[in-house]
C-alpha positions as CSV (number, residue, x, y, z in Angstrom):
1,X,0.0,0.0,0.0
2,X,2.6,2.3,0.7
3,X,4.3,1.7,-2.8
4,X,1.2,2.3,-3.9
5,X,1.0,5.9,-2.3
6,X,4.4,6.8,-3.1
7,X,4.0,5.8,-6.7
8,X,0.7,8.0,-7.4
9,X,2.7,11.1,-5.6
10,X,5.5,10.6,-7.2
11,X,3.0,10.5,-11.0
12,X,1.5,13.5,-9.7
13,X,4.4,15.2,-9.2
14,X,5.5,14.7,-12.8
15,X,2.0,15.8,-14.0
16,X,2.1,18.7,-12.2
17,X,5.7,19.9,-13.2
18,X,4.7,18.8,-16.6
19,X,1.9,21.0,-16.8
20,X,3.5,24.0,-14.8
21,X,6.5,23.3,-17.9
22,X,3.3,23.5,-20.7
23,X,1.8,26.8,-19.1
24,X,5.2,28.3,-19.0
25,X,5.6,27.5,-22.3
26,X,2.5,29.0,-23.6
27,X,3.4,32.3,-21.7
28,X,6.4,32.5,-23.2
29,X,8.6,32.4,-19.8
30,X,10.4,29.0,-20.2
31,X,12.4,28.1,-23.5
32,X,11.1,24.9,-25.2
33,X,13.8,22.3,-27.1
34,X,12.7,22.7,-31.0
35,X,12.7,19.3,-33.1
36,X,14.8,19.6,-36.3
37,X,13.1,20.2,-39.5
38,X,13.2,16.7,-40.7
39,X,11.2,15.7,-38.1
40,X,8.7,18.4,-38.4
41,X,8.2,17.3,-41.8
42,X,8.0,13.5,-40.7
43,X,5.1,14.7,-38.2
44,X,3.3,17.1,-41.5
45,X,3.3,14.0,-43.4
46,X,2.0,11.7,-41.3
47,X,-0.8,14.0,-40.0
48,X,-1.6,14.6,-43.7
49,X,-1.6,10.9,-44.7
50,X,-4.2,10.3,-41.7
51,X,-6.6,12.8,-42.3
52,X,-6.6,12.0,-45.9
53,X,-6.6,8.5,-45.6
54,X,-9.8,8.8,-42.7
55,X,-11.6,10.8,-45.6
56,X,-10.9,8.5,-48.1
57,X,-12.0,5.8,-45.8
58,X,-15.1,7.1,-45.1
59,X,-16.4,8.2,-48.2
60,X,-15.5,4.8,-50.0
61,X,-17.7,3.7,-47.2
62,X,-20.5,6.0,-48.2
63,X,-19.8,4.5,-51.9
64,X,-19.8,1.3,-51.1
65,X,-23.0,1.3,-49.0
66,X,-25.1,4.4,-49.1
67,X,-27.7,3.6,-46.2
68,X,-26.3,4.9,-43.1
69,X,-28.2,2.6,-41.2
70,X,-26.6,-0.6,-42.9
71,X,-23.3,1.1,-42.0
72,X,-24.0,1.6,-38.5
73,X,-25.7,-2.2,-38.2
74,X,-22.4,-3.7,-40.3
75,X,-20.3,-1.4,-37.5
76,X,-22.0,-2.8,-34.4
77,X,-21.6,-6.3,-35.5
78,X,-17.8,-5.9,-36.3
79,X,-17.4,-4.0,-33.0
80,X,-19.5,-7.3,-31.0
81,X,-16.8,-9.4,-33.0
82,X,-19.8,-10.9,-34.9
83,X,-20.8,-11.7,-38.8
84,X,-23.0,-9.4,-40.3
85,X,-26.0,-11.0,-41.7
86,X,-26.0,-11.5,-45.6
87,X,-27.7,-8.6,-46.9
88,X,-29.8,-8.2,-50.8
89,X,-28.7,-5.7,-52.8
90,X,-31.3,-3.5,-54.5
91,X,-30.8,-4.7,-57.6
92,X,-31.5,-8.2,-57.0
93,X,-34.3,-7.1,-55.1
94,X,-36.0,-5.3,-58.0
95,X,-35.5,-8.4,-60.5
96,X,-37.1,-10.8,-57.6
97,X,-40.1,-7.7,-58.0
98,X,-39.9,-8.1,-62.1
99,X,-40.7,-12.1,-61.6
100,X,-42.8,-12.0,-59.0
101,X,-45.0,-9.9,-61.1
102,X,-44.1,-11.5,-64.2
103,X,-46.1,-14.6,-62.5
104,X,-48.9,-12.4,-61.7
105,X,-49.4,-11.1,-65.3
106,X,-48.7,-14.0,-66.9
107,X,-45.0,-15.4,-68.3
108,X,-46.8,-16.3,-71.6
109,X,-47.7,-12.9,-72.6
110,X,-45.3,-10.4,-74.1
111,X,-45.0,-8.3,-70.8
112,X,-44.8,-10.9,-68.3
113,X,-41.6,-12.7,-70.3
114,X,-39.9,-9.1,-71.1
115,X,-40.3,-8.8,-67.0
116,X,-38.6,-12.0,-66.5
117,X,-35.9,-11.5,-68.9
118,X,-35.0,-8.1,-67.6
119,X,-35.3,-9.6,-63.7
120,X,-32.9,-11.7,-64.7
121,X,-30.4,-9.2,-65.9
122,X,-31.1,-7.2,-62.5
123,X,-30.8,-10.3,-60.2
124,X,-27.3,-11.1,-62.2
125,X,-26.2,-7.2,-62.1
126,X,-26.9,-7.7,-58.1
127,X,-24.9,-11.0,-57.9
128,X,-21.8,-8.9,-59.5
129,X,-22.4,-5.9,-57.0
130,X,-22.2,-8.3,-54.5
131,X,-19.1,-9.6,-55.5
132,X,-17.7,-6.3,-56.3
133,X,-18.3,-5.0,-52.3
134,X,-16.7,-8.1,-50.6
135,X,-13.6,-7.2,-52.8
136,X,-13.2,-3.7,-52.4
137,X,-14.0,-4.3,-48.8
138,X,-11.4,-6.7,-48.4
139,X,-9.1,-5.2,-50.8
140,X,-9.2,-1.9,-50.6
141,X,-11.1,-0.5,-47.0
142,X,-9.7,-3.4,-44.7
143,X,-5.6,-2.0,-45.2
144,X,-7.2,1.7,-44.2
145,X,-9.0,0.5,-41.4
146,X,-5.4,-1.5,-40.1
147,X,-3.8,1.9,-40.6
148,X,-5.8,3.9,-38.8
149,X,-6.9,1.6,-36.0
150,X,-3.0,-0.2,-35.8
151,X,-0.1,1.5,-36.9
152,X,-1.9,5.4,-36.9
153,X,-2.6,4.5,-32.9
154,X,1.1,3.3,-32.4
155,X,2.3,6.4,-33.8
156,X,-0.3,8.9,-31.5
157,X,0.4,6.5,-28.5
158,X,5.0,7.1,-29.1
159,X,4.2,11.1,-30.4
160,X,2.3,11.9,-27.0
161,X,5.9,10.0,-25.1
162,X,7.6,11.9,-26.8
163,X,5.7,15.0,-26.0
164,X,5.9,14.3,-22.2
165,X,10.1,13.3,-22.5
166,X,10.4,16.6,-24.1
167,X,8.4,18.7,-21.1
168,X,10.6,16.8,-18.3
169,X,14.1,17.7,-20.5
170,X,13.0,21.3,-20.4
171,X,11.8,21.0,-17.2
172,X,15.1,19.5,-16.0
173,X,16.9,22.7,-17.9
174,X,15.0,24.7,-16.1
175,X,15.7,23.3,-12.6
176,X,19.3,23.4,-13.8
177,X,19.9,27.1,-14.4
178,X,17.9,28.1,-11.3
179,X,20.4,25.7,-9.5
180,X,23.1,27.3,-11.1
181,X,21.8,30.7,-10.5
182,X,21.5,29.9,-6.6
183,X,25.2,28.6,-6.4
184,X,26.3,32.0,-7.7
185,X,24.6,33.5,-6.1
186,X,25.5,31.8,-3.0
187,X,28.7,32.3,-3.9
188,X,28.9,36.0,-3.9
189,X,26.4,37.1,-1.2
190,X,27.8,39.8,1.0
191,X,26.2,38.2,3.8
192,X,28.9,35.5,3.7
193,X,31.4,38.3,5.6
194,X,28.5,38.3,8.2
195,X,27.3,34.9,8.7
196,X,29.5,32.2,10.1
197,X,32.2,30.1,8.4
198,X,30.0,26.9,8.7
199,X,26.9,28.5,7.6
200,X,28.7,29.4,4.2
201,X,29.9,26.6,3.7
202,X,26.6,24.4,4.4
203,X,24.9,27.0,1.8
204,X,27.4,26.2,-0.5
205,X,27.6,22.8,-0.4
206,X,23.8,22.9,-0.5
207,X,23.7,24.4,-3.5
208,X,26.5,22.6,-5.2
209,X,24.5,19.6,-4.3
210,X,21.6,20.6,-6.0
211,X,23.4,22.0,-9.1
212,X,24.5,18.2,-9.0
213,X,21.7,16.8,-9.4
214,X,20.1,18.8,-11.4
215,X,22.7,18.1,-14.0
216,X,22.3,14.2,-13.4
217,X,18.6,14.4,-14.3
218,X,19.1,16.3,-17.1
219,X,21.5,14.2,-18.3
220,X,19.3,11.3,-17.7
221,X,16.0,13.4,-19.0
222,X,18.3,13.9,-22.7
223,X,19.0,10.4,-22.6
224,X,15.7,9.5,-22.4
225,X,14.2,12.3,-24.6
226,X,17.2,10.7,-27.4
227,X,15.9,7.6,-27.2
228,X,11.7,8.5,-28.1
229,X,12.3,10.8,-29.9
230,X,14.4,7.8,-32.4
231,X,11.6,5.4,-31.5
232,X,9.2,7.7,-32.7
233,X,11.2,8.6,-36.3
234,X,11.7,5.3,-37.2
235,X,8.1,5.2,-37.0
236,X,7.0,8.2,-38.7
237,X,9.6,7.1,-42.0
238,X,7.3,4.3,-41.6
239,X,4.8,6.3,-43.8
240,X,6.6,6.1,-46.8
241,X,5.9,1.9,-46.7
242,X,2.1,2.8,-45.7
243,X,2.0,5.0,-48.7
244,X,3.3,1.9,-50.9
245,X,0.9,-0.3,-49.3
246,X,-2.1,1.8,-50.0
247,X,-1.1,2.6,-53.9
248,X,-1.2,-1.1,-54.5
249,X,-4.7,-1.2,-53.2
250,X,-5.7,1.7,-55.0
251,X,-4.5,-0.2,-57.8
252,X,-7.0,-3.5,-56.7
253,X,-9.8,-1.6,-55.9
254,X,-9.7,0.0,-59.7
255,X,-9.6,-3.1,-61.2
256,X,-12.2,-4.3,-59.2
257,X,-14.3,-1.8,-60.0
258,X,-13.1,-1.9,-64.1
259,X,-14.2,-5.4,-63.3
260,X,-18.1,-4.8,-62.1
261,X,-18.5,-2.3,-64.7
262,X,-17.4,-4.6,-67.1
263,X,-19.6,-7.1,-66.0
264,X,-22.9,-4.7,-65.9
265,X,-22.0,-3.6,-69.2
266,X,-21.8,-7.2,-70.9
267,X,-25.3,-8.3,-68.6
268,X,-26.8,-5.1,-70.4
269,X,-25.7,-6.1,-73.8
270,X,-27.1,-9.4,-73.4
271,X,-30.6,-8.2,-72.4
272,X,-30.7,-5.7,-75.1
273,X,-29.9,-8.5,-77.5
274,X,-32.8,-11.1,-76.0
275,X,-35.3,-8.3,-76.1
276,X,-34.3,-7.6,-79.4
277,X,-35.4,-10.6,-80.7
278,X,-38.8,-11.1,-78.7
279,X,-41.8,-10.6,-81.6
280,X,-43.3,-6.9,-82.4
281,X,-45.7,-7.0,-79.5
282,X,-46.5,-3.3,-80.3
283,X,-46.7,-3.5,-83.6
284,X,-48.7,-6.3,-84.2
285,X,-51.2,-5.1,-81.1
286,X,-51.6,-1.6,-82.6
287,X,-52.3,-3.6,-86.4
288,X,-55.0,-6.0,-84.3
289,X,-56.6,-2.8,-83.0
290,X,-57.1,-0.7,-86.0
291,X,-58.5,-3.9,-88.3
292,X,-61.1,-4.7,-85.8
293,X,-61.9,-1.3,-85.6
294,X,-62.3,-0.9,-89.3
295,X,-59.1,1.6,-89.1
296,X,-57.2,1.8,-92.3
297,X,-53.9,0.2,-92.1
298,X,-50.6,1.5,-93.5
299,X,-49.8,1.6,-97.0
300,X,-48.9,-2.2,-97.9
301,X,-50.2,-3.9,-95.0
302,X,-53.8,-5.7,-95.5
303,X,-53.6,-7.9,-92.4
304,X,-52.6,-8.3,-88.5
305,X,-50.5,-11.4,-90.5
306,X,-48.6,-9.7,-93.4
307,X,-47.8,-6.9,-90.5
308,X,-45.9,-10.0,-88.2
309,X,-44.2,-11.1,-91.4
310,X,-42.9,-8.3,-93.2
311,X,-40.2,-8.9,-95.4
312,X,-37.1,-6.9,-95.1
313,X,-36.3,-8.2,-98.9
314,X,-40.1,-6.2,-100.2
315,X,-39.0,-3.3,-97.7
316,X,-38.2,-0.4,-100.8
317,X,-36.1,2.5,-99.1
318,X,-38.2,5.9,-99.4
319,X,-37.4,8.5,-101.5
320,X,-36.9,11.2,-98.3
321,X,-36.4,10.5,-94.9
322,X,-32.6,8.2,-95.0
323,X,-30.5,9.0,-92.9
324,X,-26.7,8.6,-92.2
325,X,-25.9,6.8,-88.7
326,X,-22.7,5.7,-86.5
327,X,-22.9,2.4,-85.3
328,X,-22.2,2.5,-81.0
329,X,-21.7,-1.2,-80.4
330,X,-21.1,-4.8,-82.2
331,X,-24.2,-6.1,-82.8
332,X,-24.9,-9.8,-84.4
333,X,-27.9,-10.5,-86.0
334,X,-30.5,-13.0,-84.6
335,X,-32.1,-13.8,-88.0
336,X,-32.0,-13.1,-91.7
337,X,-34.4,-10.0,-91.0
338,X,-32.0,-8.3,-89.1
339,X,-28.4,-6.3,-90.2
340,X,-25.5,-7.2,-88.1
341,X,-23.3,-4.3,-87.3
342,X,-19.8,-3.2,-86.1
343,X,-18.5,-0.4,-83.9
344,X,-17.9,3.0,-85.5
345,X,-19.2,2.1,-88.9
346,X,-21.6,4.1,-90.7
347,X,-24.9,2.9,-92.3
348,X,-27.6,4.5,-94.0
349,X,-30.9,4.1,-92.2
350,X,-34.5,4.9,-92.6
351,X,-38.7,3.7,-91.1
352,X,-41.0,2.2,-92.9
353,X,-44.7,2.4,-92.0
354,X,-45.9,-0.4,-88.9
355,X,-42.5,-0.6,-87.9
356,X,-41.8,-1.0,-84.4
357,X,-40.1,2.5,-83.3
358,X,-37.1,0.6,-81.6
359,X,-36.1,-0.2,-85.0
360,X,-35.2,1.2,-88.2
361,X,-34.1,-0.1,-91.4
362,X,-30.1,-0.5,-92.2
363,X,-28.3,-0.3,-95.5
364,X,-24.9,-0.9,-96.3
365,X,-24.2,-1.6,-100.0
366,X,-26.3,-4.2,-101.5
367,X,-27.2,-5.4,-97.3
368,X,-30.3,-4.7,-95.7
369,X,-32.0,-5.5,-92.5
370,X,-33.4,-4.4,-89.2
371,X,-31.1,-2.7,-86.6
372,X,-31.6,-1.5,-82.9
373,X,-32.3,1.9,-82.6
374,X,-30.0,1.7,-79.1
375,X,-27.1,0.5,-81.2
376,X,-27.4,4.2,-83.1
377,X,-26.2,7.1,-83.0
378,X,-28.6,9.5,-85.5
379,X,-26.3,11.8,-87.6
380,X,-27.5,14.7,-89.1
């Protein structure tokens, strides 16, 4: 018990001559010991490569998953040491939507199998989003999060030593020149021609002492102060590997996300191509319609059939109305009505009356055919 007592005295006499050291400081009546400029810039660095990489952190967080709630949940279960539950994405959750109702109106029909085509494509665009977060999380968030919970706290825990080694070496120089200050002082009082011959030299012996000591603990206060403030640089030149570390997951996390994108892009080209080839629905509806209705129908249509079986080969280009247009993508051809196309080229294109308005008709040379409207870009 008594080490016990003598130990928090003894801490609070360090705190307090620590803080007395700090307020002097501040008033600008005790010198402080500067760090060299290399080390200053070792500190800048690292204080700028935390708060950079904390904002980084965060927002790829916000990226990654937008609901602040989910974030919160997927914190208090990491915290608890505990696996998150598997949560949908909202893709997938809209396709399950698209076939749920696709059952509802009917698969048969033209807009319950478009539904289930294009739930599909969303369920298969959620699978790869999926994917694409358990990367980046493990790839790219996880070697932040060890920074700034690991090494960042190692380097706050030696800096904040070092801070206190450097407010006992000051304090120590401080003690010193008052000692030396009283031992002059003591020396060349003109009470000593007064005071008796063993008086002075008690005084003085007293105040050698002290000087004494004082210059033992600053020695040992240096030595000490030497010693952190190494610790603590090897520490901050550390950065420079952090920096490393975190450019090759920059790297990952790109081509993780080149990846998904990628992968959304192909599952949208595939679903533009299956709805391509799915029957006129609209068409043939709108030609059902207007002959029950007694509604003239377009020049060179006389039936709801000859309207589902127009041939591209009786299709004759108009004499206005063509028009020149830049293929966007590669696009093969399902059947012999349609015009497959490549990238960048340029084909003359034009409507003919009936004709679904997703599609137009393409020429190049003596070739003719349907094309995708979406595969187009209309030039003037």
């Amino acid at each position: 018990m008594d080490f016990n007592v003598k130990k928090l005295a003894s801490d609070a006499g360090v705190f307090f001559t620590r803080a007395v050291q700090f307020t002097e400081e501040k008033l600008g009546q005790a010198e402080k010991t500067e760090l060299d400029a290399h080390f200053e810039n070792l500190l800048s660095r690292a204080d700028c490569t935390k708060n950079w990489t904390e904002k980084i952190f965060r927002q790829t967080e916000v990226l990654l998953q937008p609901n602040p709630s989910a974030r919160i949940e997927e914190f208090l279960y990491e915290k608890l040491d505990r696996k998150a539950p598997s949560r949908i994405t909202n893709a997938e959750l809209l396709g399950q939507y698209m076939q749920d109702a696709a059952k509802e109106f009917g698969a048969g029909g033209p807009y319950g199998s478009t539904l289930i085509k294009v739930g599909e494509c969303e369920r298969r665009l959620g699978g790869a989003e999926r994917e694409f977060l358990q990367t980046s999380a493990i790839s790219f968030l996880t070697p932040l999060r060890n920074f700034l919970e690991g090494d960042w706290r190692t380097i706050s825990k030696e800096r904040r030593l070092l801070e206190n080694r450097r407010l006992d070496l000051d304090a120590c120089k401080t003690r010193l020149k008052k000692a030396k200050a009283a031992e002059a002082k003591a020396a060349v009082s003109p009470l000593v021609l007064f005071l008796p011959r063993n008086y002075v030299l008690s005084a003085s012996a007293s105040a050698y002492f002290s000087l004494c000591q004082a210059e033992h603990e600053l020695r040992v206060a240096q030595t000490e102060f030497d010693r952190q403030a190494e610790v603590t640089r090897l520490l901050l030149e550390g950065i420079s590997s952090t920096h490393v570390n975190h450019l090759r997951c920059l790297h990952e996390f790109v081509e993780a996300q080149a990846a998904y994108y990628k992968q959304c892009h192909l599952h949208m080209q595939e679903l533009q191509k299956e709805l391509g080839r799915f029957p006129n629905a609209f068409a043939v509806n709108s030609v059902n319609s207007m002959a029950a209705t007694g509604s003239s129908l377009p020049a060179g249509i006389t039936s709801p059939v000859e309207a589902d079986t127009l041939k591209i080969e009786e299709v004759q280009a108009p004499a206005t109305g063509t028009r020149k247009a830049k293929v966007l993508y590669d696009y093969d051809a399902a059947d012999s009505s349609e015009l497959s196309l490549l990238a960048d080229e340029l084909i003359t294109v034009y409507t003919v009356p009936g004709m679904d308005s997703d599609w137009l008709i393409g020429e190049r040379g003596n070739q003719k055919g349907k094309v995708p409207v979406t595969y187009l870009e209309l030039l003037s």
